[in-house]
C-alpha positions in Angstrom: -92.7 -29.2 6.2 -93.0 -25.6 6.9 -95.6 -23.1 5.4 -92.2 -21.1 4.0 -90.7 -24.3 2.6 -94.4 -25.2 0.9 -94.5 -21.5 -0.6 -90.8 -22.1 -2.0 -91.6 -25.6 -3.6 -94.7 -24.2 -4.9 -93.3 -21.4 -6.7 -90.8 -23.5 -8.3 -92.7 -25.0 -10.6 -93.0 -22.8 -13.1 -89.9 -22.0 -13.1 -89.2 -25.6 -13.4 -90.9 -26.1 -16.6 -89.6 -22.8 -18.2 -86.3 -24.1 -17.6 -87.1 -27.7 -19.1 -88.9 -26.0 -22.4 -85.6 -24.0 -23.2 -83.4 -26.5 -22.4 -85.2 -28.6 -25.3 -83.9 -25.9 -27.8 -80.2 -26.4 -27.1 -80.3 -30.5 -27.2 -76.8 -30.4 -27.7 -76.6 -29.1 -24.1 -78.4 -31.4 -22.8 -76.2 -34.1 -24.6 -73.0 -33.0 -23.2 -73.8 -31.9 -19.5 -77.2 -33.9 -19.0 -76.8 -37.4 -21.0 -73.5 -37.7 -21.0 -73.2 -36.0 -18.2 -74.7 -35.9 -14.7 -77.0 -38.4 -15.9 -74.3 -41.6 -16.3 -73.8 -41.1 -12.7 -77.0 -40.9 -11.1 -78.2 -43.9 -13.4 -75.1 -45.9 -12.5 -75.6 -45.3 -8.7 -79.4 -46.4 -8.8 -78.6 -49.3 -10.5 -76.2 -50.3 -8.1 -78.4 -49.6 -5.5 -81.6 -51.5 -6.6 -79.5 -54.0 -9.1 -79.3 -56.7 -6.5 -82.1 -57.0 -5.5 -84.4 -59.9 -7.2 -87.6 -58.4 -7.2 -88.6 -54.6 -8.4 -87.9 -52.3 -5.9 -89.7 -49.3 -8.3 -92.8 -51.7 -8.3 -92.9 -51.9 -4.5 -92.3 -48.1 -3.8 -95.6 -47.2 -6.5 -97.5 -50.0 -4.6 -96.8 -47.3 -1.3 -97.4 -44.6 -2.8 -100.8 -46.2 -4.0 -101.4 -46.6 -0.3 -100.2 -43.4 0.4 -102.4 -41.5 -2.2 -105.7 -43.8 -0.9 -105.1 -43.5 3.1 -104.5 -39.3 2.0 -108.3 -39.0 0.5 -110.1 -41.4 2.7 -108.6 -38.9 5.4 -109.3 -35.6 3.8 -112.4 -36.3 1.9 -114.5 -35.3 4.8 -112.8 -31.7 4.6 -112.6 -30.9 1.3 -115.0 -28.0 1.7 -113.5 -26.7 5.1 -109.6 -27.3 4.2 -109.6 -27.2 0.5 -106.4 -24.8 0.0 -104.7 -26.9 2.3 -105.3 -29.8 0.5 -105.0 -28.1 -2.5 -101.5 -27.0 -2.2 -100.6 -30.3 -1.0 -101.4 -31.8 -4.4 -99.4 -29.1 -6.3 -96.5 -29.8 -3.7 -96.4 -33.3 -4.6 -96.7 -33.0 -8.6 -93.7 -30.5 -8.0 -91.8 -32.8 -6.4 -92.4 -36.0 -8.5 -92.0 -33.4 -11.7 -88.3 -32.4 -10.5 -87.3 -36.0 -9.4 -88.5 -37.2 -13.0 -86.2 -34.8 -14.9 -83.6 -35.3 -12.8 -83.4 -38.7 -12.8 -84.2 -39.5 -15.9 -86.7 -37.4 -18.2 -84.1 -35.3 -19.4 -83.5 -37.9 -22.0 -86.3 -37.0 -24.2 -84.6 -33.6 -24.9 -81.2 -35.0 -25.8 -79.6 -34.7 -29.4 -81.5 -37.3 -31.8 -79.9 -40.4 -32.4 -79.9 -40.3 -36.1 -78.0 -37.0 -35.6 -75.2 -37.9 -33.0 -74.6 -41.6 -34.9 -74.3 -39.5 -38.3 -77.2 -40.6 -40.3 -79.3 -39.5 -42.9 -83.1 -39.2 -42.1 -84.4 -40.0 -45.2 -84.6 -43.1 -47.3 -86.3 -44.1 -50.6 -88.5 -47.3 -51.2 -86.5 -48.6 -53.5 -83.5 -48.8 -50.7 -86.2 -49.9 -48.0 -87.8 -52.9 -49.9 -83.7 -54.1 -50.4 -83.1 -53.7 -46.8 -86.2 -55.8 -46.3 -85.2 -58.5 -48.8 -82.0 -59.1 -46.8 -83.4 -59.1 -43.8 -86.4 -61.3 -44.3 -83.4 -63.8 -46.3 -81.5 -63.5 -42.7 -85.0 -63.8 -40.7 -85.6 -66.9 -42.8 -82.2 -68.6 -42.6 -82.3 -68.3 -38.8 -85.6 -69.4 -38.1 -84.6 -73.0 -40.2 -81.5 -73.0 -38.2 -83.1 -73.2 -35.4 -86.0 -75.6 -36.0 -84.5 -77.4 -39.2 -88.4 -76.4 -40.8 -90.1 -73.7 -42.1 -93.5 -73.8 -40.8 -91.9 -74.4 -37.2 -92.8 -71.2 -35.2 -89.5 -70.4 -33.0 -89.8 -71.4 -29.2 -87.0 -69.8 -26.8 -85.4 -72.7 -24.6 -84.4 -70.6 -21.6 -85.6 -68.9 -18.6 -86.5 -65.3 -17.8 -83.6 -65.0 -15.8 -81.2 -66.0 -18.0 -82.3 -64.5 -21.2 -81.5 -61.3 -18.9 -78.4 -62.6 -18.3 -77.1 -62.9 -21.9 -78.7 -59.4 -22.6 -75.0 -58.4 -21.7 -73.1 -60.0 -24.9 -75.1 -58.6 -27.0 -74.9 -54.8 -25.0 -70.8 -55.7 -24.8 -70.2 -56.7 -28.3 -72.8 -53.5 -30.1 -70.3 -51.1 -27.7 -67.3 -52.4 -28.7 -67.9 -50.8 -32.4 -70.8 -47.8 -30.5 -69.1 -46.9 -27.4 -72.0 -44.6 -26.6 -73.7 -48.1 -25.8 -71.8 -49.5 -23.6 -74.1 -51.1 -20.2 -72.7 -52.0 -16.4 -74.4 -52.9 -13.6 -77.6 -55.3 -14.4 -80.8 -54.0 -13.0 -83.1 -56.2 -15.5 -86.4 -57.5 -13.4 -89.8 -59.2 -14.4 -92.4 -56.5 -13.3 -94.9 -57.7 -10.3 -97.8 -55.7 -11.7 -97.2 -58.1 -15.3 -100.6 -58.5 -15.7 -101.4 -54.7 -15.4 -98.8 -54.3 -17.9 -101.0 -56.7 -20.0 -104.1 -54.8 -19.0 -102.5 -51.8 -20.4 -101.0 -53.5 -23.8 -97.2 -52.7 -22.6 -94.3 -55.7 -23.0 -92.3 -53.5 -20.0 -91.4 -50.0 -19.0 -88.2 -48.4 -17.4 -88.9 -46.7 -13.9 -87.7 -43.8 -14.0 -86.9 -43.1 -10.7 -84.7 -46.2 -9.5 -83.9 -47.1 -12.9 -84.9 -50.2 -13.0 -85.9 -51.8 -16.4 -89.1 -53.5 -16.2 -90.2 -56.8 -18.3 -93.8 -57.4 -18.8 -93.2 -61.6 -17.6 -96.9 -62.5 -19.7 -95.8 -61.6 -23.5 -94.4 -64.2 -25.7 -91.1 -65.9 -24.7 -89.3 -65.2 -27.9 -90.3 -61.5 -27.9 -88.1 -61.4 -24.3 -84.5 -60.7 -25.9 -85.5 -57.6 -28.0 -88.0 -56.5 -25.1 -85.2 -56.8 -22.6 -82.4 -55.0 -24.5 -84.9 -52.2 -25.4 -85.7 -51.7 -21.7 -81.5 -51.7 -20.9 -81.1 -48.8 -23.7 -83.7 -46.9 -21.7 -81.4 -47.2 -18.6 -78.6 -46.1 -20.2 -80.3 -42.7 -21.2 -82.2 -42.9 -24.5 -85.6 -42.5 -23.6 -86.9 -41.7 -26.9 -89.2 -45.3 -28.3 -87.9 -45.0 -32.0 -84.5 -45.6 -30.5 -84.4 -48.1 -27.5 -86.4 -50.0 -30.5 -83.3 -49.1 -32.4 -80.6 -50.1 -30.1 -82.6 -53.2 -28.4 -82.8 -54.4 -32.0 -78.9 -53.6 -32.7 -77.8 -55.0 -29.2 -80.1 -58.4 -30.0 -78.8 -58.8 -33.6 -74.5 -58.6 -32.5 -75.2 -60.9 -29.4 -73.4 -64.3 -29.9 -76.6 -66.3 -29.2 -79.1 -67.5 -32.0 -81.9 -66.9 -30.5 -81.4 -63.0 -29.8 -80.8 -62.7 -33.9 -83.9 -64.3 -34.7 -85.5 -62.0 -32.4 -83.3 -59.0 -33.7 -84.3 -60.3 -37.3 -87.8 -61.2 -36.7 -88.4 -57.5 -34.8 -86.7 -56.1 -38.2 -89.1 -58.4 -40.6 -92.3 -57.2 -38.6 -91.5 -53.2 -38.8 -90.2 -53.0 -42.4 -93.1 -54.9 -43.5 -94.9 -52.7 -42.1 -93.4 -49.9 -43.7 -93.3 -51.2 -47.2 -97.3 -51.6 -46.5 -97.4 -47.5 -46.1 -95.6 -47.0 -49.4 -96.3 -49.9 -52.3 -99.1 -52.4 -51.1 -97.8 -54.7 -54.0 -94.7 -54.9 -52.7 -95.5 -55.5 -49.4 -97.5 -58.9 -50.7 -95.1 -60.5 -52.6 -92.3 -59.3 -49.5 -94.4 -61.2 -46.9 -95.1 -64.3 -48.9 -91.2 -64.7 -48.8 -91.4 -64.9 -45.0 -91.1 -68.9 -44.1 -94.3 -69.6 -42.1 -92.8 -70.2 -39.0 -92.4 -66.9 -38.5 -95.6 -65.9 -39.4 -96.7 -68.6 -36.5 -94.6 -66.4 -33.9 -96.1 -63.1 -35.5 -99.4 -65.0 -35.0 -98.4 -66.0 -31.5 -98.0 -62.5 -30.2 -101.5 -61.2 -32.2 -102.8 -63.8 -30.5 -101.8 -63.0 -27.2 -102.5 -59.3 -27.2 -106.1 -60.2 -28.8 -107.2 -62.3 -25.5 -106.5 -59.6 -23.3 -107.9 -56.9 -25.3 -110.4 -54.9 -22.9 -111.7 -51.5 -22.9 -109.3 -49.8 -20.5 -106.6 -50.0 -23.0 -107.2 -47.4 -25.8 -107.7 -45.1 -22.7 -103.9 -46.2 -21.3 -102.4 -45.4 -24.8 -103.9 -42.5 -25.3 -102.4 -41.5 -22.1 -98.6 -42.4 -22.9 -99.2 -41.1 -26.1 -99.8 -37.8 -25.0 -97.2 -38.3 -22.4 -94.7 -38.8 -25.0 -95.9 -35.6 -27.2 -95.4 -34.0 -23.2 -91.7 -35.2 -23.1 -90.7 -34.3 -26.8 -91.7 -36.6 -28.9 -94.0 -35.1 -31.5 -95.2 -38.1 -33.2 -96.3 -39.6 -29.9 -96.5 -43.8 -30.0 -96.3 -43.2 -33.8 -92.4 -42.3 -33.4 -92.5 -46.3 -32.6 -92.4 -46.7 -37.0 -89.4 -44.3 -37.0 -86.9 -47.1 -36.2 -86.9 -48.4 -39.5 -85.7 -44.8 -40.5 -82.6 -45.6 -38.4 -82.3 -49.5 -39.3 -82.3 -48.5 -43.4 -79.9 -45.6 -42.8 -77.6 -47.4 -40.1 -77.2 -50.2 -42.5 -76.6 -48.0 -45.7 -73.4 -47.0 -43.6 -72.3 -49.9 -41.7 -73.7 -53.2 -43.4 -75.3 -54.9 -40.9 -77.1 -57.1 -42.9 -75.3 -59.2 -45.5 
């Protein structure tokens, strides 16, 4: 790379995130040209790309770059004092680089037009419509959960493989876009991460990667916790990066697929978050609520506690803190508290299309 070229990339950084900042004033632009845009495209052809291939492709390229980054300072360390504006300005080069290729590729999600907003629904809610909501969804959590085990203190256990609970992802993605088109999936790129068990470490069921767009399943959580993992990873593929609604349209996707055990998990991921917001508002309510819910499901709420308290360790306060503030980075005020503001679109979604009898 030439000293001009280095200069050039350099000084487009700034100018890179000046750009980005008043772009996320006009999210209507970015919906039309970016989202639904350039963006279909270039997720489309990545997934083609990488789709086929069995293993994670986005997991294998970091593992280089890991390499890359170590064999770089073991080779420079020595001339840090003598060559530090060299090394410097290879640093900035490569943040500028990685910086463009996120937005490009993906990033420019977080400053599309809020979901509630291009679906047509109202922000608010009151308790009194959440705790009904609730009631008909723990009724539907409970009726499944029996259906499935034929008793009530039976915790739920998923009879199929990781490879073919991504498989049937698809119905579910097939039959939500046949009533929201804006949801509609092709070309599978669904893996089980290799680095699971940093996942774990980190206290994260899977990520997209943003640069091959590949949707990434931690393979260590909790079987039954796979369907609505899985179809929240997809919605990230297909542009909506914000948390509040992949949790959102994972959940929707989950609850219209033809199998049983995606609407328990659909159900069960409802139960969990509007308990949790009935909690916030009337504590009272929120006891005699979750004394309804059959204790099998409690056992699979238990299950996934359970998991996530063995591998608690130090390290992993410090890793949300750190996607926490990458999230307030990338438009999302609230941080990893935006996670609660799916039950904002669950009430309001139902209110206007019935989803839960």
């Amino acid at each position: 790379m030439t000293k001009r070229t280095k200069i050039l990339i350099a000084l487009s950084f700034p100018l890179q995130f000046v750009l980005i900042k008043i772009l996320g004033y006009f999210p209507e632009f970015v919906e039309t040209y970016y989202s639904n845009g350039l963006y279909p495209y270039v997720s489309k052809l990545f997934r083609i790309i990488f789709g086929w291939i069995p293993f994670s492709m986005g997991d294998i390229f970091y593992t280089i770059a890991i390499i890359l980054i170590i064999r770089y300072i073991y080779k420079n360390t020595r001339k840090i004092r003598t060559e530090y504006k060299r090394i410097l300005m290879d640093i900035y080069i490569t943040i500028t680089i990685v910086y463009f290729a996120f937005h490009l590729l993906w990033g420019m999600n977080y400053y599309r037009l809020p979901l509630y907003k291009s679906l047509e629904l109202d922000r608010k809610y009151s308790t009194e419509e959440l705790v009904n909501f609730t009631e008909r969804v723990i009724a539907k959590a409970n009726a499944i959960q029996f259906q499935i085990t034929q008793n009530d203190t039976v915790k739920v256990e998923v009879p199929y493989t990781t490879s073919e609970i991504f498989e049937k992802t698809k119905n579910g993605y097939d039959n939500f876009s046949a009533i929201q088109p804006k949801f509609t999936f092709t070309h599978q790129s669904l893996k089980t991460s290799i680095y699971s068990g940093f996942l774990t470490i980190m206290g994260f069921s899977g990520y997209i990667n943003p640069f091959t767009n590949e949707a990434q399943i931690n393979g260590k959580i909790p079987v039954y916790k796979f369907p609505v993992t899985a179809s929240h990873e997809k919605a990230h593929q297909i542009g909506f990066s914000a948390e509040n609604e992949a949790n959102f349209i994972g959940c929707m996707t989950a609850l219209h697929n033809d199998d049983i055990y995606f609407k328990y998990g659909a159900y069960n991921f409802m139960t969990w978050h509007c308990l949790k917001e009935v909690f916030n508002r009337d504590k009272d309510e929120y006891e005699r609520l979750k004394a309804t819910v059959n204790a099998g499901i409690h056992k699979n709420y238990e299950e996934v506690r359970a998991f996530w308290e063995a591998h608690k360790n130090p390290l992993k306060p410090m890793f949300k803190f750190t996607f926490d503030q990458f999230l307030k980075a990338n438009n999302q005020s609230k941080g990893i508290l935006s996670y609660s503001y799916v039950v904002s679109l669950l009430v309001n979604y139902d209110k206007k299309h019935h989803i839960v009898p």
